[in-house]
N, C-alpha and C positions, 0 to 999 in steps of 0.2 A: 337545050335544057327543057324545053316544053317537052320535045317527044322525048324524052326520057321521064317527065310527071307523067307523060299520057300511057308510056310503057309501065309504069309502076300503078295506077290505075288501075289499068288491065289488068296485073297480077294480082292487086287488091280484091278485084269480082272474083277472079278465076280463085282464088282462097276461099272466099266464101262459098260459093259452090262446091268447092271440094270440101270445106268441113260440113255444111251442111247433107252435103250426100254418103260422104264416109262415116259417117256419126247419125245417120238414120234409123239405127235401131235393125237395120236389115246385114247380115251377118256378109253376104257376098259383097256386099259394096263397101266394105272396110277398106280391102285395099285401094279403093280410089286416093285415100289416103299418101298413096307412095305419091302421089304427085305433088304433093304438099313441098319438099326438097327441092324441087325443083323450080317452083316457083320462088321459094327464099333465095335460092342460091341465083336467079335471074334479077333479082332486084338491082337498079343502078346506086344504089348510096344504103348506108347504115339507117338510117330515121325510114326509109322506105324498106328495109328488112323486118324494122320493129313493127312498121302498122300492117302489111303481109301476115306476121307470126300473130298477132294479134284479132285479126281479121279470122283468120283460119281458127283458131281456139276458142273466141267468141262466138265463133257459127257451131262449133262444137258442142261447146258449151250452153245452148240457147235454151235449152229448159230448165237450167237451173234457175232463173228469176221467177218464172209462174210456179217452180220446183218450192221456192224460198217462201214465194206470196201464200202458197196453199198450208205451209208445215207452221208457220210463225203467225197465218192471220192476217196478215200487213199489207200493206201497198207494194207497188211494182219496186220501189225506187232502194229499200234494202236487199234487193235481192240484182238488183244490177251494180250495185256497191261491191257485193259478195263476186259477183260474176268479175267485174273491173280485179279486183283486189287477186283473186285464184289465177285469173291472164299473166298477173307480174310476175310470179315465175317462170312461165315457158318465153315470154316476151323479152324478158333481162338476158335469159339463156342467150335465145338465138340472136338477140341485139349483138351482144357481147364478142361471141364469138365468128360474127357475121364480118367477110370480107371481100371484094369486090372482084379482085382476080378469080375465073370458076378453072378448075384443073386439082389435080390431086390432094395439093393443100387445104382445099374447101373441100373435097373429099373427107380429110382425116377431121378436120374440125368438126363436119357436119354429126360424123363417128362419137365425138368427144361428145357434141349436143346430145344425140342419141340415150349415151351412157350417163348425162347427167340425170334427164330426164325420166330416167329408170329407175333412178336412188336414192333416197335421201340424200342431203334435204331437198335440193327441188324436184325431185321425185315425189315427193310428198303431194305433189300437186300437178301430177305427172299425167293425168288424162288425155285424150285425144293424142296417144301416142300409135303414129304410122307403125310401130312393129308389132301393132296388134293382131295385123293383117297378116303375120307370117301363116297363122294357123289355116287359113283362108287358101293362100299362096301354094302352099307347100306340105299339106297336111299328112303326118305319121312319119313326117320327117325329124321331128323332136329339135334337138340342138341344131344337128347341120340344119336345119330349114329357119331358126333363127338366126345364125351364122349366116346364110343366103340370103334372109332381109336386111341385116345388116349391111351388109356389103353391098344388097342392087340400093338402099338408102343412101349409102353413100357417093356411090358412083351417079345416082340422080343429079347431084349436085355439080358434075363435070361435064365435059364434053362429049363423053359416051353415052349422054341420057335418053337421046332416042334410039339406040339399040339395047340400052338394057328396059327403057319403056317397051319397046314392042317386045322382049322376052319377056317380062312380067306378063302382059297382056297372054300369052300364050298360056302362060301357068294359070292365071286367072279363068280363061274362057274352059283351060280342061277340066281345073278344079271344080269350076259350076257346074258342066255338063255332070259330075261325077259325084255331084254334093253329097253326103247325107249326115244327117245330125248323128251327134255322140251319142252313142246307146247307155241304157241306164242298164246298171250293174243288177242281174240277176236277183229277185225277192230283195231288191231295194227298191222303194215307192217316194217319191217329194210331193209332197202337198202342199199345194197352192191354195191359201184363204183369202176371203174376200172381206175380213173384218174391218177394213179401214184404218182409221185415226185410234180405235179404240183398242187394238191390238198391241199388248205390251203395259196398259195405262188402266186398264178396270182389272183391279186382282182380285177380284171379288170371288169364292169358293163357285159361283152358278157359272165364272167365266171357265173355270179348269173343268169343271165337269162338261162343260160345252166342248171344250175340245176333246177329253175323253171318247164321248160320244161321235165326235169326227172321229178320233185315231180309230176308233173300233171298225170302222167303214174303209179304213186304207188296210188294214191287217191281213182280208186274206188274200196269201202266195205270198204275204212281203216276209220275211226275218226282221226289215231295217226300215221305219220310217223317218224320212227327214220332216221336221216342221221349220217356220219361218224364221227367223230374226225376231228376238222380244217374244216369242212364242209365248212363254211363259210368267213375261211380265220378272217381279223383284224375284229371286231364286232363295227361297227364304226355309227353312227345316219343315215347316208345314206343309210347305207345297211339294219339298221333297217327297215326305212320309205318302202324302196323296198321288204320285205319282208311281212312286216304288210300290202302293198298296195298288192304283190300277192295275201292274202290267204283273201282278203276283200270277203263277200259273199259267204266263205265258210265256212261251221262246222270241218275242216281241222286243226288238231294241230300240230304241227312238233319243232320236237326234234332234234338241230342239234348242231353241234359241231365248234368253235371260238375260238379266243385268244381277249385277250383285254390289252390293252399295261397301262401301270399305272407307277408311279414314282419311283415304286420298284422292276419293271422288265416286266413281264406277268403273266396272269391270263389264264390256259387249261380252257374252261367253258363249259357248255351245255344252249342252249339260248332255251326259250319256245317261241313259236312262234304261233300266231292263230289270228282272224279276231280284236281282240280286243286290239291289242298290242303285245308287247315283253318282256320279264323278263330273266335275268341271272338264271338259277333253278339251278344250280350245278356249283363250283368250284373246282379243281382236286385235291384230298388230297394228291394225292403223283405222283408227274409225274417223266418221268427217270432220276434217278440219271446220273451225269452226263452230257448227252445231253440235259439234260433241265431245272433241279432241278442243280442250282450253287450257293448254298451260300454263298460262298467264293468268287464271283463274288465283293459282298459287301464291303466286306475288302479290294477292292482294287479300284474299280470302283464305288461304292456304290448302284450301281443298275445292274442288269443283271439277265437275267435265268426265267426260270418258278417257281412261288410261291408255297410253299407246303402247304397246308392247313386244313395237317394230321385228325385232330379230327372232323371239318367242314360237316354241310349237309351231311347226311349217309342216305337219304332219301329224295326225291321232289316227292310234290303233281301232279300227270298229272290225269287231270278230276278231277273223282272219286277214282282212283288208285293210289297207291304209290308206289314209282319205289323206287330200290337200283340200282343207277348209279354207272359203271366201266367204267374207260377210260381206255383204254390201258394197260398198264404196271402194274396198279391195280388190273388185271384180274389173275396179276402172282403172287401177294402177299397175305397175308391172311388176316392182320386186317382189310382191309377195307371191303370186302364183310362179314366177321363176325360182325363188328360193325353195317354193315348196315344191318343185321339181327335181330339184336335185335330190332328193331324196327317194324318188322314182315311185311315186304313191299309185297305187292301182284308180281311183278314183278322185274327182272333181265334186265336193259340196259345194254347191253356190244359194246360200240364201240371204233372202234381203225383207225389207220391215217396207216397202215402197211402195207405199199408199199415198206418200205426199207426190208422186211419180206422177200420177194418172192424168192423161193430157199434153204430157210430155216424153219425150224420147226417151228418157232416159233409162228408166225399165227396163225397155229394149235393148237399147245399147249396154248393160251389164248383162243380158240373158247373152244376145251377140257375141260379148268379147269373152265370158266362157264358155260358148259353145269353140267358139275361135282356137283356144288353148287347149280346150281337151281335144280337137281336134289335131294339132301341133304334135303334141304327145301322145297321142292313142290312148286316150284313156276313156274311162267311164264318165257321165257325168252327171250327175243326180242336181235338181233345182229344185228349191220350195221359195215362193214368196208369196207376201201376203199385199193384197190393194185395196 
């Protein structure tokens, strides 16, 4: 009984190392990640599965507390409540379907974990998922090179796991020798601001001429600027008319990021903006739980929080090209850049508002895991965020 605490021990550190080094914000070492199965699947008892799953999610997860302390002002100890509370669902998962015999069986369950953890609902809180590292693994392989993580994930969990570990390892080592980041789509530019806290939250007429004055400095060679998340702050007929009058006589499109306040809370959106008008092109299918997504708001208040609008727009037409838009926190889950796969978009938006970021990985780790995906799919990828 001891060496088996002392063997589950062990798997407890070797977790924590592997989420904190697969979730460092560095795009190659994702896939250390695939180890993670392996060690769940080696635990001797179920309560030794849960604190493993937990262990590894928490190390993942380790800047959202100083993430939480910097956005809300507050002490450490709401933001490890948040950290605690977002664990119980990958923890419950693989408690659940965690079982002691390793061989094919723990193969297919581990499959099942997988698939849960990709989808609603507890995909809703689906981060520090090891199939993020296909794109890494296997990259311009699109579906089969998901199909191929899938499958060495689950076979980690058996008795084949040191020969499909040392094949990963070989994909891995040639991947890196042969890296190179996603190219951004021809006279498309993403800008990246440094506004802070204050982006999204001063609507004041000095702050949109401000950015005016940036957009005009991304313009030349571009057709397409992306701006940040909240770019724009409320998206209100004023700020439209202001915008549609900046880019009058120009062939300048711009992509930027707003809220729009409605009777049932807000709307995360991305606004198309060009000489000819304005249009809403994207609503946020799943913005953060918690800090923005509050359904339970309803039950009591009847309106509050950010709308989810999970299944919604997986694809806007920009020109000729069709973008798979990521805002933020979407960048960290899986159904939505997979859904908006299927639909075979030429290019990858990923922007994000992540100021309350800085100091913490986390940035990183959503710049990471869509570089990761456009790389999966061969696609373009365009980034703007703001810190």
């Amino acid at each position: 009984m001891r060496r088996e605490y002392a063997c589950d021990g062990v798997l407890a550190v070797a977790a924590l190392a592997t989420g904190c080094l697969a979730w460092s914000g560095h795009v190659l070492l994702l896939p250390a990640s695939m180890l993670f199965p392996f060690l769940w699947s080696m635990t001797s008892h179920r309560s030794a599965a849960a604190v493993v799953s937990a262990v590894y999610f928490l190390a993942a997860s380790r800047g959202l507390p100083q993430g939480v302390v910097t956005y809300y002002g507050s002490d450490l100890w709401p933001g490890l409540q948040l950290c605690l509370l977002a664990s119980s669902s990958f923890v419950v998962v693989h408690t659940v379907l965690w079982e002691r015999q390793r061989g094919l069986r723990k193969g297919w369950r581990y499959l099942v974990v997988c698939i849960l953890m990709a989808t609603p609902p507890f995909g809703i809180l689906g981060w520090a998922h090891p199939i993020t590292s296909a794109g890494v693994l296997f990259p311009g392989w699109g579906w089969m090179g998901l199909a191929a993580t899938l499958a060495a994930l689950a076979f980690m969990t058996t008795l084949a796991s040191p020969v499909v570990a040392i094949v990963l390892s070989g994909f891995w080592i040639w991947s890196a020798t042969h890296w190179t980041s996603p190219p951004v789509p021809p006279h498309w530019k993403g800008a990246d601001l440094t506004l802070g806290a204050s982006l999204g939250r001063d609507a004041s007429l000095i702050r949109q001429q401000q950015l005016a004055t940036r957009l005009k400095g991304e313009i030349e060679g571009a057709a397409v600027v992306v701006l940040p998340e909240s770019a724009l702050g409320l998206w209100t007929p004023t700020v439209e008319r202001f915008w549609t009058r900046q880019l009058k006589g120009s062939d300048l499109t711009m992509i930027a990021g707003a809220a729009i306040v409605n009777g049932f809370g807000y709307d995360n959106v991305l606004v198309d903006v060009d000489r000819k008008g304005a249009r809403i092109a994207y609503r946020e299918r799943m913005p953060v739980p918690g800090s923005m997504w509050q359904p339970w708001l309803a039950w009591f208040h009847g309106s509050g929080g950010a709308r989810a609008h999970f299944f919604a727009n997986p694809v806007i037409d920009i020109g000729a090209a069709r973008a798979a838009p990521l805002i933020c926190y979407e960048q960290l889950i899986i159904w939505p850049v997979l859904q908006s796969m299927l639909y075979e978009p030429h290019v990858i938006v990923a922007v994000a508002n992540s100021w309350w970021t800085v100091g913490t990985s986390i940035g990183d780790v959503q710049r990471a895991s869509a570089q990761a995906w456009a790389r999966l799919f061969g696609t373009y990828l365009v980034v703007s965020f703001n810190t």
